[in-house]
Backbone as CSV, one residue per row, in Angstrom:
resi,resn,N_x,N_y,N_z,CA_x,CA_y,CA_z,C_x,C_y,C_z
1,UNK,7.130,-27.357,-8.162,6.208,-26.284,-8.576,6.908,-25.364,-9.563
2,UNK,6.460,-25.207,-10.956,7.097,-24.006,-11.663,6.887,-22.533,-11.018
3,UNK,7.576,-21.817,-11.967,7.687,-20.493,-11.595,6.539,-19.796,-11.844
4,UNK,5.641,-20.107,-13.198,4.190,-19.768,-12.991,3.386,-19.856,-11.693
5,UNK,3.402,-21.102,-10.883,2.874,-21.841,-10.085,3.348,-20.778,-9.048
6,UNK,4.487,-20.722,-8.868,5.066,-20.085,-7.645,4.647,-18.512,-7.518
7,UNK,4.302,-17.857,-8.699,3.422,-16.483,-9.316,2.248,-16.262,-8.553
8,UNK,1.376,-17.158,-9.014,0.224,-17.197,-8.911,0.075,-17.717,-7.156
9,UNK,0.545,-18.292,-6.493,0.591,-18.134,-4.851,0.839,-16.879,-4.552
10,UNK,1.744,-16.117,-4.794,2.349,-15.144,-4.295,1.145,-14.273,-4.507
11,UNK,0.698,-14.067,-6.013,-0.458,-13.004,-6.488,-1.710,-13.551,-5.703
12,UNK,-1.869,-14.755,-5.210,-3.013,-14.893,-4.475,-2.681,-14.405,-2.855
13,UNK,-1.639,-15.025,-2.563,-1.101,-14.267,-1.118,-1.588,-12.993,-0.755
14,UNK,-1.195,-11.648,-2.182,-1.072,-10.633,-1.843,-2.597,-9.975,-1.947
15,UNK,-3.766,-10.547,-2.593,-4.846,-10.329,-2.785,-5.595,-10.614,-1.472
16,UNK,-5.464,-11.705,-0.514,-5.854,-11.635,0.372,-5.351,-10.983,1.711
17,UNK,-4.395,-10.125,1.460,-3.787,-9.255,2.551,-4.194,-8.165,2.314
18,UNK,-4.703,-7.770,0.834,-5.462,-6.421,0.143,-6.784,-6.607,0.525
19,UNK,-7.436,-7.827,0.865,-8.803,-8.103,0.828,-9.191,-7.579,2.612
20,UNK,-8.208,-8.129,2.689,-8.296,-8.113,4.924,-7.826,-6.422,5.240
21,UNK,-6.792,-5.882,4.605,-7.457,-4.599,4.901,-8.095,-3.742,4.328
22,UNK,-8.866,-3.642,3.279,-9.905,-3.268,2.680,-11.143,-3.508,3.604
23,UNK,-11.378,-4.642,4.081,-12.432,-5.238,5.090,-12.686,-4.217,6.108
24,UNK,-11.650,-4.299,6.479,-11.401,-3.922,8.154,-10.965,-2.108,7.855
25,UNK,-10.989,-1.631,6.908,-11.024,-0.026,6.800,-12.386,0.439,6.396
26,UNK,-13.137,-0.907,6.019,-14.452,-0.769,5.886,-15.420,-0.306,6.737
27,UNK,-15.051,-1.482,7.710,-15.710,-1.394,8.920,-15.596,0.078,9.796
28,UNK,-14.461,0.411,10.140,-13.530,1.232,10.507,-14.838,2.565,9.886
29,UNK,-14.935,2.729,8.239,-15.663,3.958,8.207,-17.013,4.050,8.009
30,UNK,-17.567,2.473,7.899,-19.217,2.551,7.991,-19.341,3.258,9.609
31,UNK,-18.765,2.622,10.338,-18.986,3.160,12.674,-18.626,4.804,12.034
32,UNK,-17.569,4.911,10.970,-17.630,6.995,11.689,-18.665,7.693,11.189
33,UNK,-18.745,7.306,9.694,-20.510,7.745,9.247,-21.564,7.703,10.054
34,UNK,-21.728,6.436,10.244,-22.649,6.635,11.141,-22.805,7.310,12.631
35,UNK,-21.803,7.695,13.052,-22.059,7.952,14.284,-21.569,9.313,14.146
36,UNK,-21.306,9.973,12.780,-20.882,11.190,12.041,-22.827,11.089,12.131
37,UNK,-23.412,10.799,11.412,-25.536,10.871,11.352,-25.463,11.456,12.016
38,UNK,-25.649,10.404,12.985,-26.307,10.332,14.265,-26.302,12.087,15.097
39,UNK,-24.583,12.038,15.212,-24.216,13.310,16.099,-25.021,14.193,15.349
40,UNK,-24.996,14.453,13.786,-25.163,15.253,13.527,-26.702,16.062,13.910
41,UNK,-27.691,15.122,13.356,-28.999,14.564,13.847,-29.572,15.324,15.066
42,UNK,-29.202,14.585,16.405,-29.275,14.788,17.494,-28.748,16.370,17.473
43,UNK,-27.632,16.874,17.294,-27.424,18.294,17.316,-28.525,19.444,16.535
44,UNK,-28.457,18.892,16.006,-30.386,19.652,14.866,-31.003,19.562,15.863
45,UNK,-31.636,18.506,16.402,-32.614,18.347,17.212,-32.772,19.458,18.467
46,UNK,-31.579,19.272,18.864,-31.161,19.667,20.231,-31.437,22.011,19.641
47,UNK,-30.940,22.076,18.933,-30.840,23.501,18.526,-32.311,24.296,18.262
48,UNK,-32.964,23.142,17.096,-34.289,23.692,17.382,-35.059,23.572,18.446
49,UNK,-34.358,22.681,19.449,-35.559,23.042,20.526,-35.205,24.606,21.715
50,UNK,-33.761,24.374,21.318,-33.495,25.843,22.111,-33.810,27.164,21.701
51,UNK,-34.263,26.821,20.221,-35.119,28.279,19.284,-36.509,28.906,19.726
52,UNK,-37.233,27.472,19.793,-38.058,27.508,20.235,-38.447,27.184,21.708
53,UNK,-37.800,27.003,22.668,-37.760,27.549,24.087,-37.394,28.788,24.176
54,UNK,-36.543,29.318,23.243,-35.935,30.465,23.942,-37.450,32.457,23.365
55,UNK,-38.002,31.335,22.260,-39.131,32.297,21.753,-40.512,31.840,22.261
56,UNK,-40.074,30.894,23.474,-41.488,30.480,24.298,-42.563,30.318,23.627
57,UNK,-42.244,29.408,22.636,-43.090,28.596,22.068,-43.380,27.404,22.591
58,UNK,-42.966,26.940,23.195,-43.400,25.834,23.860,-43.549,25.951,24.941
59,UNK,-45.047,24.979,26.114,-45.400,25.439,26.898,-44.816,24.654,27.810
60,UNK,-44.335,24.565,29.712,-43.974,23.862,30.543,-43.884,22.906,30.320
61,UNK,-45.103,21.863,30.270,-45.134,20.397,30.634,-44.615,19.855,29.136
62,UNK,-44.883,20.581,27.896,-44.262,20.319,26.567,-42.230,20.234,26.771
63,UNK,-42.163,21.098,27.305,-40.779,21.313,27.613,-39.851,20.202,28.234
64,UNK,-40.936,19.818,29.466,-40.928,18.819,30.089,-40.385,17.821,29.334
65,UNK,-41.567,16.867,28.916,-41.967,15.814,28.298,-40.546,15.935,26.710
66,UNK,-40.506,16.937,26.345,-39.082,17.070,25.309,-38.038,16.917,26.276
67,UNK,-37.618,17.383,26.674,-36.101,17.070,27.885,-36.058,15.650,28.229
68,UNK,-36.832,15.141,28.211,-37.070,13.673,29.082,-36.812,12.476,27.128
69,UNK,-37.417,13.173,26.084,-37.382,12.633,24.842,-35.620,12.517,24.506
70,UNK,-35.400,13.914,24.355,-33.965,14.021,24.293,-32.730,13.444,25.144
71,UNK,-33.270,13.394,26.268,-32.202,12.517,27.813,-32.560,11.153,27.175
72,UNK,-33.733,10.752,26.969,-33.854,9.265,26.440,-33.034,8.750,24.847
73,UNK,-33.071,9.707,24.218,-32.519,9.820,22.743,-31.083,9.318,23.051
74,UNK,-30.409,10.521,23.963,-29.151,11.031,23.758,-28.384,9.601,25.037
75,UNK,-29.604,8.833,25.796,-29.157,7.892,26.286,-29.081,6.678,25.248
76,UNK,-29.695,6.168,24.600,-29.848,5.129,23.525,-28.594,5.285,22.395
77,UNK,-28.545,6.550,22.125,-27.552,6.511,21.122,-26.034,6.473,22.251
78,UNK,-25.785,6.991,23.227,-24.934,6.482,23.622,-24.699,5.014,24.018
79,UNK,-25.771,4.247,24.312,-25.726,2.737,24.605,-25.438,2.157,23.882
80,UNK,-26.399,2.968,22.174,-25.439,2.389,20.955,-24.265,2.214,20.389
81,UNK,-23.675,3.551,20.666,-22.268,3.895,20.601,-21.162,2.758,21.524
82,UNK,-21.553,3.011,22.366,-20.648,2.294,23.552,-20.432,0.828,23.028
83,UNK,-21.930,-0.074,22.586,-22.096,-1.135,22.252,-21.547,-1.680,21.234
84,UNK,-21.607,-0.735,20.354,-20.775,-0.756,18.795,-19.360,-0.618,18.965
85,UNK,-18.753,0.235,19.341,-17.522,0.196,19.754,-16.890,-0.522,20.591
86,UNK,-17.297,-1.279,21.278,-16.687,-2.597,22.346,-17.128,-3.922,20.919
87,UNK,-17.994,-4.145,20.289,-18.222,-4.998,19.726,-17.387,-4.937,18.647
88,UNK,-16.791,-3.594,18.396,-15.755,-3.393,17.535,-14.141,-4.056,17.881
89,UNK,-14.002,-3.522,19.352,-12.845,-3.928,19.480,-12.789,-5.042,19.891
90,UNK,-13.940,-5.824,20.029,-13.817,-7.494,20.759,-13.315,-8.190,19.104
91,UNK,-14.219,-7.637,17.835,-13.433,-8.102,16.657,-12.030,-7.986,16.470
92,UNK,-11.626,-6.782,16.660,-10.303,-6.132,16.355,-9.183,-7.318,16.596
93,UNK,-9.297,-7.239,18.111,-8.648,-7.901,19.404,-8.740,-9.541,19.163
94,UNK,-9.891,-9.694,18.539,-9.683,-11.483,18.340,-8.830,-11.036,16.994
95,UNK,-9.160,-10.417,16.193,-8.423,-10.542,14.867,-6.511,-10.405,14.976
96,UNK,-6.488,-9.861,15.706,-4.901,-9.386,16.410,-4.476,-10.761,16.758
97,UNK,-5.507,-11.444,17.891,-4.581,-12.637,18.625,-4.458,-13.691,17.694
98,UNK,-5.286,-13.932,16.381,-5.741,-14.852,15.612,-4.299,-14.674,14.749
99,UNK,-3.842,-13.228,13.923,-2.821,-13.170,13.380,-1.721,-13.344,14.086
100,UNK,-1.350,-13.505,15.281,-0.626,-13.663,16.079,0.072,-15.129,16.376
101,UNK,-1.447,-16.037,16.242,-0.887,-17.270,16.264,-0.473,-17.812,15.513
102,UNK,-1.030,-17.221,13.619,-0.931,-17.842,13.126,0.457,-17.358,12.559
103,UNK,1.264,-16.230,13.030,2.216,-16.254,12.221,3.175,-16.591,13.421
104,UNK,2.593,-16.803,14.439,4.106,-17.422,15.130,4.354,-18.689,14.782
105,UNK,2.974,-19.415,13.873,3.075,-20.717,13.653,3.699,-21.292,11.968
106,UNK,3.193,-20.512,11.604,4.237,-19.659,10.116,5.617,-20.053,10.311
107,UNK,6.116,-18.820,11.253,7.573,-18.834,11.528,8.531,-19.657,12.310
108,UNK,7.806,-20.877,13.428,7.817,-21.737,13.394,8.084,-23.040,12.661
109,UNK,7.111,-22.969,11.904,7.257,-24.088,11.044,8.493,-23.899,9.665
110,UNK,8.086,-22.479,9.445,9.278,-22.060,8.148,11.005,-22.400,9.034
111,UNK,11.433,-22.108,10.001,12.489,-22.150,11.005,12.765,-23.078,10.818
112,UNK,12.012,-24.583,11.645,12.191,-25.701,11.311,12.458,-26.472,10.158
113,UNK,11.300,-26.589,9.106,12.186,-26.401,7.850,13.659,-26.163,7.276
114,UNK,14.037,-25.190,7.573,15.057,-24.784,7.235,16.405,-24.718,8.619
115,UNK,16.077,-25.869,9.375,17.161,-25.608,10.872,18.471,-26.031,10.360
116,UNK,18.481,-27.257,8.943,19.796,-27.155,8.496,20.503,-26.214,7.933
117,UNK,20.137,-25.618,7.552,20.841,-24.466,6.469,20.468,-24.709,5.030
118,UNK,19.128,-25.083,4.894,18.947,-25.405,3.197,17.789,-25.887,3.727
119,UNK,16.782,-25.617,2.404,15.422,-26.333,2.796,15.978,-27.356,0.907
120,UNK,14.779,-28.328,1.842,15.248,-30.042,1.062,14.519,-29.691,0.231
121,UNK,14.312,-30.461,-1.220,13.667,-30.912,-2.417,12.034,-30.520,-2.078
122,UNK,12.036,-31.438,-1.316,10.699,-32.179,-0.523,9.954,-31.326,0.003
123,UNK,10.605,-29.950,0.494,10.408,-28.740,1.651,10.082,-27.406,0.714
124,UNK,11.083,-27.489,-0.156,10.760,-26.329,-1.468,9.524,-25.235,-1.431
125,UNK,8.523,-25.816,-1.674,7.291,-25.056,-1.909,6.592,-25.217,-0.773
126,UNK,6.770,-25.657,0.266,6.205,-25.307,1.627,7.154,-24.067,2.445
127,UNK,8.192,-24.346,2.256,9.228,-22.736,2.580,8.641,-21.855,1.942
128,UNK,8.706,-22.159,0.773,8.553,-20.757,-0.187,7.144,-19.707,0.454
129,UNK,6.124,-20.781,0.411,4.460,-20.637,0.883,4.749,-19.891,1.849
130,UNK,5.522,-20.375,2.934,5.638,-19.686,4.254,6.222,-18.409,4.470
131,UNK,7.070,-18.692,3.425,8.132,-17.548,3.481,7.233,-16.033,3.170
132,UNK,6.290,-16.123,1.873,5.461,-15.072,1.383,4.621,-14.869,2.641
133,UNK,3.779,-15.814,2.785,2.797,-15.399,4.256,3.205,-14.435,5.015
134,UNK,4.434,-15.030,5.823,5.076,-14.419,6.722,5.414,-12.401,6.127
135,UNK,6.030,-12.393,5.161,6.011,-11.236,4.570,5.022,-10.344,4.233
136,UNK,4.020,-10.861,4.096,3.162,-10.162,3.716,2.146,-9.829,4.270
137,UNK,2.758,-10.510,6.082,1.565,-10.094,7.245,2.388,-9.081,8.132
138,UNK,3.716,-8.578,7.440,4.179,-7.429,8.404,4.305,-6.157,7.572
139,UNK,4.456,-5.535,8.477,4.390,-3.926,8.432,5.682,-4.134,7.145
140,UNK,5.841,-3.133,5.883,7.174,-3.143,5.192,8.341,-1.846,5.916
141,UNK,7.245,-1.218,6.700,8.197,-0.040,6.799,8.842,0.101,7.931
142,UNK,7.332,0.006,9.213,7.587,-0.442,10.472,8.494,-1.707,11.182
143,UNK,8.237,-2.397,10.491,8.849,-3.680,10.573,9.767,-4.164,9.516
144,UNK,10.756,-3.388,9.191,12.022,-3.097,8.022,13.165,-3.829,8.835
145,UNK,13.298,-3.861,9.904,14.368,-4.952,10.577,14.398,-6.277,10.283
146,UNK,12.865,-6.804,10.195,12.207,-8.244,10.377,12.336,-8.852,9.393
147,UNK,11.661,-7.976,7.661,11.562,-7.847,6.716,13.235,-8.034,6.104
148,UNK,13.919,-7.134,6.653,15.426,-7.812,5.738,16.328,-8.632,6.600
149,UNK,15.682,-9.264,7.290,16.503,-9.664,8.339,16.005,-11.331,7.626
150,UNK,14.616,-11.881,7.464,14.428,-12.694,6.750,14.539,-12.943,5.083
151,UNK,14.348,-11.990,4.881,14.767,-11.914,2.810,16.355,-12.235,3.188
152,UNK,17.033,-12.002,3.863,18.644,-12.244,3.690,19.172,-13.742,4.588
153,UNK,18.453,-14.104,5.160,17.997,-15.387,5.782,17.459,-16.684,4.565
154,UNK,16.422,-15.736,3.895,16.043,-16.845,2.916,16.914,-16.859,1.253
155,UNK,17.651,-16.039,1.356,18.485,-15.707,0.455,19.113,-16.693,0.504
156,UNK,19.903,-16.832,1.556,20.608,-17.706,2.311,20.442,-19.482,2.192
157,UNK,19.163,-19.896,2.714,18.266,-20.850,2.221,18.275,-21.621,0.960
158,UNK,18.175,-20.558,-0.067,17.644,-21.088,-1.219,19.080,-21.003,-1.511
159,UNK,19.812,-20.189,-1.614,21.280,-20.156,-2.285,21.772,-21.348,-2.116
160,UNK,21.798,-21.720,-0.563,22.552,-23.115,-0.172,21.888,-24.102,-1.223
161,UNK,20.709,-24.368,-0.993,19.960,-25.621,-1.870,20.212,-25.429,-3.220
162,UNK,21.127,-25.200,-3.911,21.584,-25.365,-5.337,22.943,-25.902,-5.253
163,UNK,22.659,-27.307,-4.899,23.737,-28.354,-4.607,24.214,-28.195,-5.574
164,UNK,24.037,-28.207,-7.098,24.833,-27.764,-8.302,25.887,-26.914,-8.313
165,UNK,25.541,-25.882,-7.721,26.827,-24.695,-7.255,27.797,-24.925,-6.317
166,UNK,27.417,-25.780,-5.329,28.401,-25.867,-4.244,29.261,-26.764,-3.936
167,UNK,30.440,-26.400,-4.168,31.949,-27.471,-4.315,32.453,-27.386,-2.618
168,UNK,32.819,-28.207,-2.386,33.853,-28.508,-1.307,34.974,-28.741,-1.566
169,UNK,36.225,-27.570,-1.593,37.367,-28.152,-2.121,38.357,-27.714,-0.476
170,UNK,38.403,-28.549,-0.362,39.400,-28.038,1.062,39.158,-27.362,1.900
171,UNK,37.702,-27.771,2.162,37.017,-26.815,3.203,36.686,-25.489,2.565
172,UNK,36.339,-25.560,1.588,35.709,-24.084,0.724,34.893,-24.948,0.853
173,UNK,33.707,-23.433,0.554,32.493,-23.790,0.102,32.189,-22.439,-0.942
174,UNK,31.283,-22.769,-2.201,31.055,-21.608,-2.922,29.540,-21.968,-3.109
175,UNK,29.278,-20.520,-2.861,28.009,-20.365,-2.571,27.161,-19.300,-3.605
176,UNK,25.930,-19.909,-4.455,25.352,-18.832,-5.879,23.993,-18.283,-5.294
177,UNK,24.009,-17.583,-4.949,22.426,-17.072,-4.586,21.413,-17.323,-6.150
178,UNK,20.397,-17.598,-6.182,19.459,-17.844,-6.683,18.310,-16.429,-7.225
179,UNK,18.705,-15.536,-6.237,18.153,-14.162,-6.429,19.467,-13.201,-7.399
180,UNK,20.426,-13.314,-6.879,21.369,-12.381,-7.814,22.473,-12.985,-8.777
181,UNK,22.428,-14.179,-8.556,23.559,-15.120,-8.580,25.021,-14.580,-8.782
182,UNK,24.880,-14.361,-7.378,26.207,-13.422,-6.663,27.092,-14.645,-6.228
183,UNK,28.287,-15.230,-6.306,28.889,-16.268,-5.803,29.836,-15.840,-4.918
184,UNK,29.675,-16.280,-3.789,30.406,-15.751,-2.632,31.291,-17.043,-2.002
185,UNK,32.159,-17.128,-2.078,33.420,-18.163,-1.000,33.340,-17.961,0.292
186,UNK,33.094,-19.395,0.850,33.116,-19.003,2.505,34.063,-20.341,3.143
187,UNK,34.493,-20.684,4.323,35.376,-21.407,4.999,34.218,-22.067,5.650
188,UNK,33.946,-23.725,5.670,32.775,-24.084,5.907,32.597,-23.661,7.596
189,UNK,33.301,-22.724,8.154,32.783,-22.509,9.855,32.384,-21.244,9.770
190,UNK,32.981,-20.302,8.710,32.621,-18.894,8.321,30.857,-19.548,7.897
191,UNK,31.089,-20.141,6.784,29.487,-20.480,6.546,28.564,-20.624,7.674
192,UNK,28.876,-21.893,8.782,27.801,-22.061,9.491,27.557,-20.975,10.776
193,UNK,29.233,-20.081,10.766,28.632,-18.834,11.645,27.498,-18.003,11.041
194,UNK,27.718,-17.911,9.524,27.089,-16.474,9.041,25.444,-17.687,9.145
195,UNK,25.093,-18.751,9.001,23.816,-19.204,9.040,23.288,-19.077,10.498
196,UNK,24.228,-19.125,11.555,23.707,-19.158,12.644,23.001,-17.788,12.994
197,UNK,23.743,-16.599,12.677,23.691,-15.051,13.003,22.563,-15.175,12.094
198,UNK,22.238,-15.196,10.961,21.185,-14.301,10.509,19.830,-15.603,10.652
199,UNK,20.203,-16.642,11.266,18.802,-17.395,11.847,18.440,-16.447,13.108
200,UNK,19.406,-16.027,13.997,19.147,-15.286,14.963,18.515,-14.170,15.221
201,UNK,18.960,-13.544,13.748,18.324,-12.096,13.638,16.606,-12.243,13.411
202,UNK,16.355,-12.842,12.678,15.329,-13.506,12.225,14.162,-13.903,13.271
203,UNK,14.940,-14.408,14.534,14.278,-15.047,15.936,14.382,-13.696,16.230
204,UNK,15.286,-13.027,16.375,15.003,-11.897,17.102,14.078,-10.569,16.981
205,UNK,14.406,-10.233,15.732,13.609,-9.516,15.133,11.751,-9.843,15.428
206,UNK,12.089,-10.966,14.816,10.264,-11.269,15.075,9.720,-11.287,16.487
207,UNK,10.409,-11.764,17.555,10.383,-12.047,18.667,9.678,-10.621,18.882
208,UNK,10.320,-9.552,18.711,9.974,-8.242,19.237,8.622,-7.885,18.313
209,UNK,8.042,-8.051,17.405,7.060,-7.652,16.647,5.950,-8.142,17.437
210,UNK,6.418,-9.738,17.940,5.344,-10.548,18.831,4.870,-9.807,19.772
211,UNK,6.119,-9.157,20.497,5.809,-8.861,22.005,5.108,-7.440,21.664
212,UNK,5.500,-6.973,20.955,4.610,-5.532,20.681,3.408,-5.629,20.553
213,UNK,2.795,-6.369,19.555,1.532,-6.550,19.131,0.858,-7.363,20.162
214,UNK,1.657,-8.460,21.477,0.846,-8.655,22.500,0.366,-7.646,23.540
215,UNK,1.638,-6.828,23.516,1.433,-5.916,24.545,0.108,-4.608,23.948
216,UNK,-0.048,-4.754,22.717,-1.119,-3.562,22.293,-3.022,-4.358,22.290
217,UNK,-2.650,-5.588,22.082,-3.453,-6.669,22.453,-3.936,-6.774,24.111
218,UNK,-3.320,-6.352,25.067,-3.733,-5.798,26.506,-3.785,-5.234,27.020
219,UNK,-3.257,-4.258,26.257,-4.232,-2.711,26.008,-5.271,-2.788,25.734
220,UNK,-6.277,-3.309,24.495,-7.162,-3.436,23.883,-8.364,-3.960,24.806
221,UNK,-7.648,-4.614,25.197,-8.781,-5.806,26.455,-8.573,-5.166,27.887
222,UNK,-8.116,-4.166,28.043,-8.627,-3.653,29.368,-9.757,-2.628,29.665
């Protein structure tokens, strides 16, 4: 895949992570408007009738028959309310577990990929794919552990796979990152420690994003 090619994923990546919360802040302020109306509405309602009760303009059984309008009103719009807002969070809550699977399956599959320490020829643009996904379904600020814990992971990755750069001379290894082309010397056990640690961080880091977002996920559903 050229570097155009590899552009234009990324710029589509990031359009549909702009699209999903645009959506969902949508939703979010059509329910407060409206139920911003509504209150408002019902409070009018409710005021002029205490104007005119209180200047006995209206007679008993009128009074009546209004109290019973308004208890019925102020019951419906709460049924509405209630209804709308559970139907809200039954979306929310599938939308949570849905991103959930799919990026444990993301990170999964990107992991594997890459369990040697280099993603292959063959693997290239399915890492890469994964790699953006994955990034661009977490928090940058909140989730700043996760976030450089994998950019320095995949740094890592791609650096190795430029078999061009990397000599073995007596158990050296020299290593060109692809992002800075920073060349760094390592002792091939120094190498496969530093691949092991920051695969770890990587498991770890995410591990905890999982468990957070399950645990706010059963919250949601109780």
């Amino acid at each position: 895949m050229s570097e155009d090619n590899n552009k234009s994923i990324d710029k589509r990546l990031a359009e549909i992570k702009k699209n999903f919360v645009n959506n969902k802040s949508s939703e979010e302020k059509t329910l407060c408007t409206f139920t911003g109306i509504c209150s408002f509405n019902l409070l009018i309602l409710v005021i002029v009738f205490l104007l005119l009760l209180h200047y006995k303009a209206l007679s008993s059984d009128l009074v009546a028959k209004v109290l019973s309008a308004l208890i019925a009103v102020i019951g419906v719009f709460a049924g509405f309310y209630y209804n709308k807002r559970e139907k809200y969070k039954e979306i929310v809550t599938k939308e949570r577990i849905e991103w959930l699977h799919k990026m444990q399956e993301n990170l999964s599959e990107y992991l594997v990929l890459t369990s040697s320490g280099k993603a292959k020829d063959i693997d290239r643009d399915k890492v890469r794919k994964l790699y953006y996904e994955i990034i661009l379904n977490i928090n940058h600020e909140n989730d700043k552990e996760a976030l450089d814990a994998i950019k320095t992971y995949n740094d890592y990755i791609f650096g190795r796979e430029l078999v061009r750069n990397i000599k073995i001379r007596k158990g050296i290894i020299e290593l060109e990152s692809q992002d800075t082309h920073e060349v760094k010397k390592f002792t091939y056990y120094k190498y496969k420690k530093n691949f092991g640690k920051l695969r770890s961080n990587v498991e770890k880091s995410f591990a905890e994003i999982f468990k957070n977002v399950w645990e706010d996920i059963k919250e949601e559903a109780d």
